[in-house]
C-alpha positions as CSV (number, residue, x, y, z in Angstrom):
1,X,173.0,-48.7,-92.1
2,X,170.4,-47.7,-94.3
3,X,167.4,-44.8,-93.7
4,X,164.4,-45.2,-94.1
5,X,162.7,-42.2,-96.2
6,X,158.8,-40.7,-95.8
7,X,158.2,-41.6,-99.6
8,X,157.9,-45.2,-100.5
9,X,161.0,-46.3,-102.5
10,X,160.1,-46.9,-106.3
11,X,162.7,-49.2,-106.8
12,X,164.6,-51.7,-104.6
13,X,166.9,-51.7,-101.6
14,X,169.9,-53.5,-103.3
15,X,171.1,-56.7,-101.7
16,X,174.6,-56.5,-100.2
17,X,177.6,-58.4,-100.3
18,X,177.5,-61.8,-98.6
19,X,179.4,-61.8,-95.0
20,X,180.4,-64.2,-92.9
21,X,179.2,-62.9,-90.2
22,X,175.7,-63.8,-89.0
23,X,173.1,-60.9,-89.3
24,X,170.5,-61.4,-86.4
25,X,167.3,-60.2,-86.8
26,X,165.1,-59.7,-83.3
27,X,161.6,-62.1,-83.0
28,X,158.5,-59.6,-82.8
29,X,158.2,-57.6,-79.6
30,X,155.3,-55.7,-80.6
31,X,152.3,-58.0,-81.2
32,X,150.8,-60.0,-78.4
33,X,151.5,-64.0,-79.4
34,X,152.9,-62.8,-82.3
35,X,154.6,-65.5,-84.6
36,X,154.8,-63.4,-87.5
37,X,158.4,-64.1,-89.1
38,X,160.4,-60.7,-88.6
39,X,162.3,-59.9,-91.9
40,X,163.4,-56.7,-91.5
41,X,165.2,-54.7,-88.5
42,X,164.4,-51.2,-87.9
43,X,166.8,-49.6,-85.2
44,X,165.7,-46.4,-83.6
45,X,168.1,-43.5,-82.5
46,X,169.0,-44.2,-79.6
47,X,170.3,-48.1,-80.5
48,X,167.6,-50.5,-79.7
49,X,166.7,-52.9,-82.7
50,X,163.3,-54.0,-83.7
51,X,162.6,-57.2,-85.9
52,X,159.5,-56.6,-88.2
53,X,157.4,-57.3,-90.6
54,X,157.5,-55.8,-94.3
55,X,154.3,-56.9,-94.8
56,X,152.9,-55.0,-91.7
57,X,154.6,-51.9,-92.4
58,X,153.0,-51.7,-96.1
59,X,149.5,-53.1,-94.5
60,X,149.0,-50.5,-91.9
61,X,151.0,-47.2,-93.2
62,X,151.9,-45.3,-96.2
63,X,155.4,-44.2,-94.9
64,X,157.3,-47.2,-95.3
65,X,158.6,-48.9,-98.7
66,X,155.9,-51.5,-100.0
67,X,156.5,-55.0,-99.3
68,X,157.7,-56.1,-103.1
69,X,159.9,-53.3,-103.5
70,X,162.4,-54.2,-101.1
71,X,165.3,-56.4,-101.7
72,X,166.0,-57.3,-97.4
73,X,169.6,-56.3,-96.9
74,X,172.0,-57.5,-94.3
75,X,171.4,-53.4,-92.8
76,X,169.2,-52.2,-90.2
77,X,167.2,-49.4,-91.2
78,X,167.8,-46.6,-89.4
79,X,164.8,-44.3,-87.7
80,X,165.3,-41.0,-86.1
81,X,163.0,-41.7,-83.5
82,X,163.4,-42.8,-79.9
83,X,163.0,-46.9,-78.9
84,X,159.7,-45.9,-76.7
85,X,158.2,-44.3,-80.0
86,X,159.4,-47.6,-82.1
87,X,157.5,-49.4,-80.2
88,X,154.5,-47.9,-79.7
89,X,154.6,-47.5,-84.1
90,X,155.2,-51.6,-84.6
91,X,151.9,-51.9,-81.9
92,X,150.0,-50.3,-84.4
93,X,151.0,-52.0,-86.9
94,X,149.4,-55.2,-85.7
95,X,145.8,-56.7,-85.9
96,X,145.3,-56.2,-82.0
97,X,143.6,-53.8,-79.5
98,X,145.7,-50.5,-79.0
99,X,147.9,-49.5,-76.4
100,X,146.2,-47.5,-73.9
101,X,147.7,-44.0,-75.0
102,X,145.9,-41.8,-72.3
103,X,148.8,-43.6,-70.0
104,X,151.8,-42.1,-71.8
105,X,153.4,-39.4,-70.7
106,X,153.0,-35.9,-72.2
107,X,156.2,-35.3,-73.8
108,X,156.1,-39.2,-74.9
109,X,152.8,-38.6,-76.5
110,X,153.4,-35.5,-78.7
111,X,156.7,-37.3,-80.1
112,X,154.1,-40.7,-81.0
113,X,151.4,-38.8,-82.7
114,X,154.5,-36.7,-84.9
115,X,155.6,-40.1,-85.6
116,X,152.5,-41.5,-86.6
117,X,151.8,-38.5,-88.7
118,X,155.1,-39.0,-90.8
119,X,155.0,-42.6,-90.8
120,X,151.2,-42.2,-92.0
121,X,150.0,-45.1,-89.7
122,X,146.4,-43.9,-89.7
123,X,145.5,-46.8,-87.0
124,X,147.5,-43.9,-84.5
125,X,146.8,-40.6,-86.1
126,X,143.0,-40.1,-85.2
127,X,143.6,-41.1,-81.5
128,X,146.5,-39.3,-81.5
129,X,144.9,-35.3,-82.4
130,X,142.2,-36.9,-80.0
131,X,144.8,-37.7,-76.8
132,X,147.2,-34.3,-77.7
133,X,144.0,-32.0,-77.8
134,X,142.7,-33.4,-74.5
135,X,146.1,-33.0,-72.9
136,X,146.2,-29.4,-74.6
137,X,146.8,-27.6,-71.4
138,X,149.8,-29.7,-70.2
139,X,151.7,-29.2,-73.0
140,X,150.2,-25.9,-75.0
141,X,153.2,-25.3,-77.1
142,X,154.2,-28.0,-78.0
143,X,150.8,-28.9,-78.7
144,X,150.9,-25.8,-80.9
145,X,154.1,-27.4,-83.0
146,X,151.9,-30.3,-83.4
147,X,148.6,-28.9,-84.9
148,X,150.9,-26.2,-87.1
149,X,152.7,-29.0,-88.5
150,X,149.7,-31.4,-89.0
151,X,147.0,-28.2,-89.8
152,X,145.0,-29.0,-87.7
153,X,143.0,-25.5,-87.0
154,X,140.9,-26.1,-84.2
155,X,143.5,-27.2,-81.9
156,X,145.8,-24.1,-83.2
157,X,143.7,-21.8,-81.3
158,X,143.2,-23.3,-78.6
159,X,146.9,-24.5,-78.1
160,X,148.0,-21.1,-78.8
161,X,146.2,-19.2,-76.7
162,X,147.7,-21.2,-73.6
163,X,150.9,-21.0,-75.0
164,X,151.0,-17.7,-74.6
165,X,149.3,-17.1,-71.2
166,X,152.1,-20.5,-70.2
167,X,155.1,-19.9,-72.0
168,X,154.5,-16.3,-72.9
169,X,158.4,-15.4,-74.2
170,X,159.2,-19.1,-75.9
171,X,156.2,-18.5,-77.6
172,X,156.9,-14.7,-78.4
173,X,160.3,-15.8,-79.5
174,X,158.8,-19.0,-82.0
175,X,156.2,-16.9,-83.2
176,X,158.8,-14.6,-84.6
177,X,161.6,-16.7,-86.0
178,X,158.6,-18.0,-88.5
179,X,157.0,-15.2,-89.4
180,X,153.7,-15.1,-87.3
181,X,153.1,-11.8,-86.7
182,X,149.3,-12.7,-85.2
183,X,150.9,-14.6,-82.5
184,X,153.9,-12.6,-82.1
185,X,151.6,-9.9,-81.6
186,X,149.5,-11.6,-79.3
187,X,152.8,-13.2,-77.1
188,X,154.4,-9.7,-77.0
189,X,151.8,-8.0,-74.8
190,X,152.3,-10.5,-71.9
191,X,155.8,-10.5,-72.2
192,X,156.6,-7.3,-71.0
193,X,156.1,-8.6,-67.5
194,X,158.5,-10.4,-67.9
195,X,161.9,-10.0,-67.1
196,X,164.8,-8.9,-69.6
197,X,166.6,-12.3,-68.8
198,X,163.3,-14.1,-69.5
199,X,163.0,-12.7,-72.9
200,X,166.6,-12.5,-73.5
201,X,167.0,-16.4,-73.1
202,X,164.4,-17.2,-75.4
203,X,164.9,-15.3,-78.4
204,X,168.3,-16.1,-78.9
205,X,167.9,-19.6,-79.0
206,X,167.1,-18.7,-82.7
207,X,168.9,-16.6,-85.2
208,X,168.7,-13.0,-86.3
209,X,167.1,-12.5,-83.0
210,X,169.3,-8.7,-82.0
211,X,167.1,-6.6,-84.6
212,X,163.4,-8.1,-82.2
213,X,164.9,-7.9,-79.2
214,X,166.3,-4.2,-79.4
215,X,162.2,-3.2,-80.5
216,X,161.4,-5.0,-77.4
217,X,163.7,-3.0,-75.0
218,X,162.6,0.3,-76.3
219,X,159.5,-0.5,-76.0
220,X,159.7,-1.2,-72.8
221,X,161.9,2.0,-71.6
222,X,158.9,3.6,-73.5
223,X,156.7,1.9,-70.8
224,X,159.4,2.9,-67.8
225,X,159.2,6.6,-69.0
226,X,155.2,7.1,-69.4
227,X,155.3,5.1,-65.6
228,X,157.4,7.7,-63.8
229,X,156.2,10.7,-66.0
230,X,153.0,9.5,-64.3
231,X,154.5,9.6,-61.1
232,X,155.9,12.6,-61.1
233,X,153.3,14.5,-61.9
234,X,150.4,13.5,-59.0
235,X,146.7,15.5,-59.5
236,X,146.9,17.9,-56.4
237,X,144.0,17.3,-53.8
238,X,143.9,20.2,-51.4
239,X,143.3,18.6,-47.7
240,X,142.0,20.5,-45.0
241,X,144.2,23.3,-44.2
242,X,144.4,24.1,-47.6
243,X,147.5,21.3,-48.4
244,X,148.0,19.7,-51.0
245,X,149.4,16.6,-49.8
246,X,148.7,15.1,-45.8
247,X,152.4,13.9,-44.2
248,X,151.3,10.1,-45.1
249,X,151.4,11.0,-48.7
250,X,155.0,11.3,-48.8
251,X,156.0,8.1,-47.4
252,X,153.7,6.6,-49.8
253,X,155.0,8.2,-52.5
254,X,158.7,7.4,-51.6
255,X,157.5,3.8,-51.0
256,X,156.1,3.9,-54.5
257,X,159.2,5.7,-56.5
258,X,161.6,3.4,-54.2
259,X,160.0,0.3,-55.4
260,X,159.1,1.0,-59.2
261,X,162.8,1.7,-59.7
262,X,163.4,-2.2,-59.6
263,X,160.1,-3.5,-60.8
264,X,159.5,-4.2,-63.9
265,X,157.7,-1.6,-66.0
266,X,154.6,-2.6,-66.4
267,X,150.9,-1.6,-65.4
268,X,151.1,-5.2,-63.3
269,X,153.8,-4.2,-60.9
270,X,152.5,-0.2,-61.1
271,X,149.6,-1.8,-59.4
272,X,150.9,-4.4,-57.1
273,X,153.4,-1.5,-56.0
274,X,150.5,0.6,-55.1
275,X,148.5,-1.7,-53.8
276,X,151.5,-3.1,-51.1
277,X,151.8,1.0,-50.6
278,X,148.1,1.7,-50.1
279,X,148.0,0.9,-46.1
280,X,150.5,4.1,-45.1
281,X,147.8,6.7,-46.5
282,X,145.9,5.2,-43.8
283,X,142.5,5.8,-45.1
284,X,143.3,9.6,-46.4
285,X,140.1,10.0,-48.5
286,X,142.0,12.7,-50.6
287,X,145.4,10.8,-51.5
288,X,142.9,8.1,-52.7
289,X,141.5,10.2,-55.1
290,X,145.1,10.4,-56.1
291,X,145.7,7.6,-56.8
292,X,142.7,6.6,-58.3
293,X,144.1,9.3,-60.6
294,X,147.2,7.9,-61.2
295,X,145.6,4.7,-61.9
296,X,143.2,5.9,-64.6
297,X,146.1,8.1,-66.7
298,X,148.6,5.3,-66.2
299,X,146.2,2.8,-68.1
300,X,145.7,5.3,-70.7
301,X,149.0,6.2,-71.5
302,X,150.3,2.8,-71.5
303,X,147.3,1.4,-73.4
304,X,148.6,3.6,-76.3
305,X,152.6,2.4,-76.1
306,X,150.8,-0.4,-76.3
307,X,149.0,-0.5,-79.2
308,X,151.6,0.5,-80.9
309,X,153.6,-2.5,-83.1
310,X,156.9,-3.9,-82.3
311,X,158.4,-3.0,-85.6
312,X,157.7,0.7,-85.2
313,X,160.3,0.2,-82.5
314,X,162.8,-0.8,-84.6
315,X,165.7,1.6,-85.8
């Protein structure tokens, strides 16, 4: 089999030693009544074979050999995309209304407009960024891929931005393995509520990830430490009687410590752990300003771990 290159061939495809075996090539599936003669057979990764037309491929994109520059051959010329993406190309590449693409599925319609993009078939490509930008929030990373790859800047922000409220450590961990420190940057402060296992998966699905992912952990035991240091060190409030705490405040308190021992270390779960705790002060005016306390220094103190970069962590 032969493969079919982004750059149109300068020379020709050589022709190939006779056989005697017959070489078959498909009638036109992609036109509507089409009775075009098929003189070439592209074959798609996963096996299906295609007849074409030469003369369509050099009429309606720039990524495929022109016409008089090919010697046909007895081989099929091999794509690396699917049979559903084939397809959808050779429709394109006729003089007939356009398949419907707001009916493809998500995933099908972010590997089209890549395809149309490297096969140049500009009949695709405008409708294509037009379909993947309105379907942005299904698919916000891979949307992201998309507009990187093709610059298109607009949908960039707008992709990203979702990415990383959607897929907060696959994008952290993308981000990263090319060099965006931006979006790394921007990732990284949702991702530390996540779990370790979260972030753990995705960043070694790419190399050189130990050196990252180390920063990450400190970072996040320098989180755990400001949390309990907060805890551990309560404003006192006198009540009346002259105490400092009422008896409600210590099963609160247990309640709290008990429960931020497994959470994750974040200001998120210091706050959903205090929250849930809240009802056993039952309404103590004074433990509320406590808290309230508590609240205010733990935002503070973790706003500044915070604001400090990931590569400060590193050793």
């Amino acid at each position: 089999m032969s493969e079919l290159s982004r750059e149109p061939s300068d020379g020709t495809i050589e022709q190939q030693a006779p056989s005697s075996d017959v070489y078959e090539i498909p009638p036109c599936e992609a036109g509507e009544n089409c009775h075009l003669p098929t003189d070439i057979v592209l074959r798609s990764c996963d096996g299906v074979r295609f007849g074409a037309h030469t003369r369509n491929l050099e009429l309606y994109s720039d990524g495929f050999p022109k016409a008089d520059s090919v010697m046909l051959t007895r081989d099929d010329v091999e794509l690396q995309e699917e049979s559903d993406v084939v397809i959808l190309l050779l429709k394109f590449m006729h003089h007939q209304p356009q398949p419907d693409l707001s009916l493809l599925a998500s995933k099908l319609l972010i590997k089209f407009a890549n395809a149309a993009e490297k096969y140049a078939v500009y009949s695709a490509t405008g409708v294509c960024k037009l379909m993947v930008d309105l379907s942005v929030n299904d698919q916000p990373f891979d949307a992201f891929l998309y507009a990187r790859k093709h610059g298109y800047t607009s949908m960039l922000d707008k992709a990203g931005k979702l990415a990383v409220a959607q897929e907060p450590a696959k994008f952290f961990a993308y981000t990263h393995s090319i060099g965006d420190v931006t979006w790394r940057d921007l990732a990284e402060a949702e991702i530390h509520n996540l779990s370790t296992t979260e972030v753990w998966d995705a960043l070694r699905q790419y190399p050189d990830w130990p050196p990252i992912f180390g920063a990450w952990f400190r970072k996040r035991e320098a989180f755990r430490e400001a949390i309990f240091k907060v805890l551990k060190s309560p404003i006192p409030v006198f009540h009346k009687g002259g105490q400092k705490h009422c008896d409600e405040w210590h099963i609160f308190y247990e309640n709290v410590l008990m429960n931020m021992g497994t959470a994750i270390p974040s200001e998120k779960s210091f706050l959903r752990v205090v929250e849930n705790a809240t009802p056993l002060l039952e309404g103590c005016s004074h433990c509320a300003i406590v808290v309230k306390s508590m609240k205010s220094v733990m935002h503070y103190d973790l706003a500044i771990i915070q604001g400090k970069s990931l590569t400060s962590f590193l050793e």
